[in-house]
C-alpha positions as CSV (number, residue, x, y, z in Angstrom):
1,X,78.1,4.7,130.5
2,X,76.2,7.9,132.0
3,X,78.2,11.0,131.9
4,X,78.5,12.1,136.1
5,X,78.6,15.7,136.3
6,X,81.8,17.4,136.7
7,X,82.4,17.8,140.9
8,X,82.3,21.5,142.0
9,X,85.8,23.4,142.1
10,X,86.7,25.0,145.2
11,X,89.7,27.2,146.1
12,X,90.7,27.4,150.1
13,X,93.2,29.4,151.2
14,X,94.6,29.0,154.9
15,X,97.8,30.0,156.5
16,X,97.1,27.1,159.3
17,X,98.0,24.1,157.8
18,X,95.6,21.9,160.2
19,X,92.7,24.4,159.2
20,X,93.3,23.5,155.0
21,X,93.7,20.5,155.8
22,X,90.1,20.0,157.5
23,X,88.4,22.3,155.6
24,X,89.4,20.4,152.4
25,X,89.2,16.5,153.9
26,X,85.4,17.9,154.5
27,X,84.6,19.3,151.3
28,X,86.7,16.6,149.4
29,X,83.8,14.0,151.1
30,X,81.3,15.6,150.0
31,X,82.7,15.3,146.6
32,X,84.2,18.6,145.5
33,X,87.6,19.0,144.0
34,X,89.8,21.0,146.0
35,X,92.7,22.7,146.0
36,X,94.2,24.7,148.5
37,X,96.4,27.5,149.1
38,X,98.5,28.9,152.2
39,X,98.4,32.5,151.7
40,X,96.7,35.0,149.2
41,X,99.6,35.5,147.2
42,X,99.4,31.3,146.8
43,X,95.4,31.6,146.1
44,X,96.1,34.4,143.2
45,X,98.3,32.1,141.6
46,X,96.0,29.1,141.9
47,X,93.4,31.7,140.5
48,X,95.1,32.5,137.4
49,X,95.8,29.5,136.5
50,X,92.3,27.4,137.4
51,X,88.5,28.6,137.3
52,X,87.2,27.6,140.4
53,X,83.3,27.7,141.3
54,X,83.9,29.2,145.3
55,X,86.6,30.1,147.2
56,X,87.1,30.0,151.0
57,X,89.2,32.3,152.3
58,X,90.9,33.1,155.7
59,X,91.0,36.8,156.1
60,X,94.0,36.9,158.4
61,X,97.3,35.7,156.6
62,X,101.1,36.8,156.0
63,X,101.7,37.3,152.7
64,X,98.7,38.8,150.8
65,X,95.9,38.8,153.3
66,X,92.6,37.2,152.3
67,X,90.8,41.0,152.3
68,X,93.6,41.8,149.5
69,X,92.6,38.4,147.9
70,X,88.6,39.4,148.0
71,X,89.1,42.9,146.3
72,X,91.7,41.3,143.5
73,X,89.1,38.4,142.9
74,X,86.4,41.0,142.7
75,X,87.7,42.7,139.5
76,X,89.4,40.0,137.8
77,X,86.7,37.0,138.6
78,X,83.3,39.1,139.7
79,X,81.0,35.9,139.3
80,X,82.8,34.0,141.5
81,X,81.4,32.7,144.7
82,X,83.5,33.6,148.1
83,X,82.8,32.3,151.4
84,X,85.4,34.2,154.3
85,X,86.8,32.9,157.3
86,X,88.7,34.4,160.2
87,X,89.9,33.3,163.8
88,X,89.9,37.4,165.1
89,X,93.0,38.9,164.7
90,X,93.3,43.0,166.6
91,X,89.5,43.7,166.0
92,X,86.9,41.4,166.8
93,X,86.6,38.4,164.1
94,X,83.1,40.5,163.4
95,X,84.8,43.2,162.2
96,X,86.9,41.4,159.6
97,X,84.0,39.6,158.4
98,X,82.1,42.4,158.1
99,X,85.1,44.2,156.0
100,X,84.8,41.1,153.7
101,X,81.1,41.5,153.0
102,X,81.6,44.8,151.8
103,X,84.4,43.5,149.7
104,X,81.9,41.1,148.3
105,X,82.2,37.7,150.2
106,X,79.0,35.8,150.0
107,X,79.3,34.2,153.2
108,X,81.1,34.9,156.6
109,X,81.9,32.3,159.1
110,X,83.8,32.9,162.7
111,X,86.7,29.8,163.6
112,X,86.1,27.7,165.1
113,X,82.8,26.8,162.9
114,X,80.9,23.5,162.7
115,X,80.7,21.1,159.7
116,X,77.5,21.7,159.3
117,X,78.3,25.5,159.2
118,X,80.8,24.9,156.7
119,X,78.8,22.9,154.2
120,X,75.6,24.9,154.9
121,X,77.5,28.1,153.8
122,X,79.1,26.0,150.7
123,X,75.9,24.9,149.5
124,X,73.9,28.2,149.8
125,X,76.8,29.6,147.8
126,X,77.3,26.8,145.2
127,X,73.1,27.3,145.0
128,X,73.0,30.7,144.7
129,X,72.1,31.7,140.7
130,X,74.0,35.7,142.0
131,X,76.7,37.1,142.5
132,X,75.8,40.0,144.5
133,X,77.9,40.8,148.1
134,X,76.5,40.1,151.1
135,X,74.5,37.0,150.3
């Protein structure tokens, strides 16, 4: 019997239920173990208790908002892959993306998104041999 390579870890923390829920139904067909989180204060937890190879965050949440969640994971998991998400919010869902590259998210994708946006930005990510920001 052939040893299969262990699937890909990936964190993603949502407030909207319906958003988790497709994000991970996607990810979890394409064969990666997922877990998922409703809040930042949820996705720490999930953090310090599992190593997980990305995490997809929502930037908007109550709770421990996913920019709070990108600057904890920065200093207590730096090689860790991060992909953000947002919906908007009071500033233009630019904006918060572009507060969550500089926090050192890897990726940045406006809701709604595409499938194919989602797993292009989870492969890129999962590919990348860095860990620098604004990849």
């Amino acid at each position: 019997m052939l040893n299969q390579p262990k699937p890909r870890s990936i964190l993603v923390v949502d407030d909207e239920p319906t958003s988790r829920e497709i994000i991970s139904l996607i990810l979890e067909r394409r064969g990666y173990h997922v877990i998922t989180a409703k809040d930042g204060q949820v996705g720490e937890q999930c953090l310090a208790q599992k190593t997980f190879d990305l995490v997809i965050t929502d930037l908007l949440m109550p709770d421990r908002d996913g920019l709070e969640l990108i600057g904890a994971m920065r200093s207590r998991h730096p090689a860790i892959h991060i992909i953000a998400i947002t919906g908007g919010g009071q500033l233009p869902g630019s904006k918060y993306l572009q507060l969550a590259r500089g926090l050192g998210a890897h990726s940045l994708l406006e809701k709604p998104f595409s499938k194919e946006a989602l797993l292009a930005a989870v492969d890129s990510a999962l590919a990348s041999g860095t860990t620098s920001p604004g990849r």
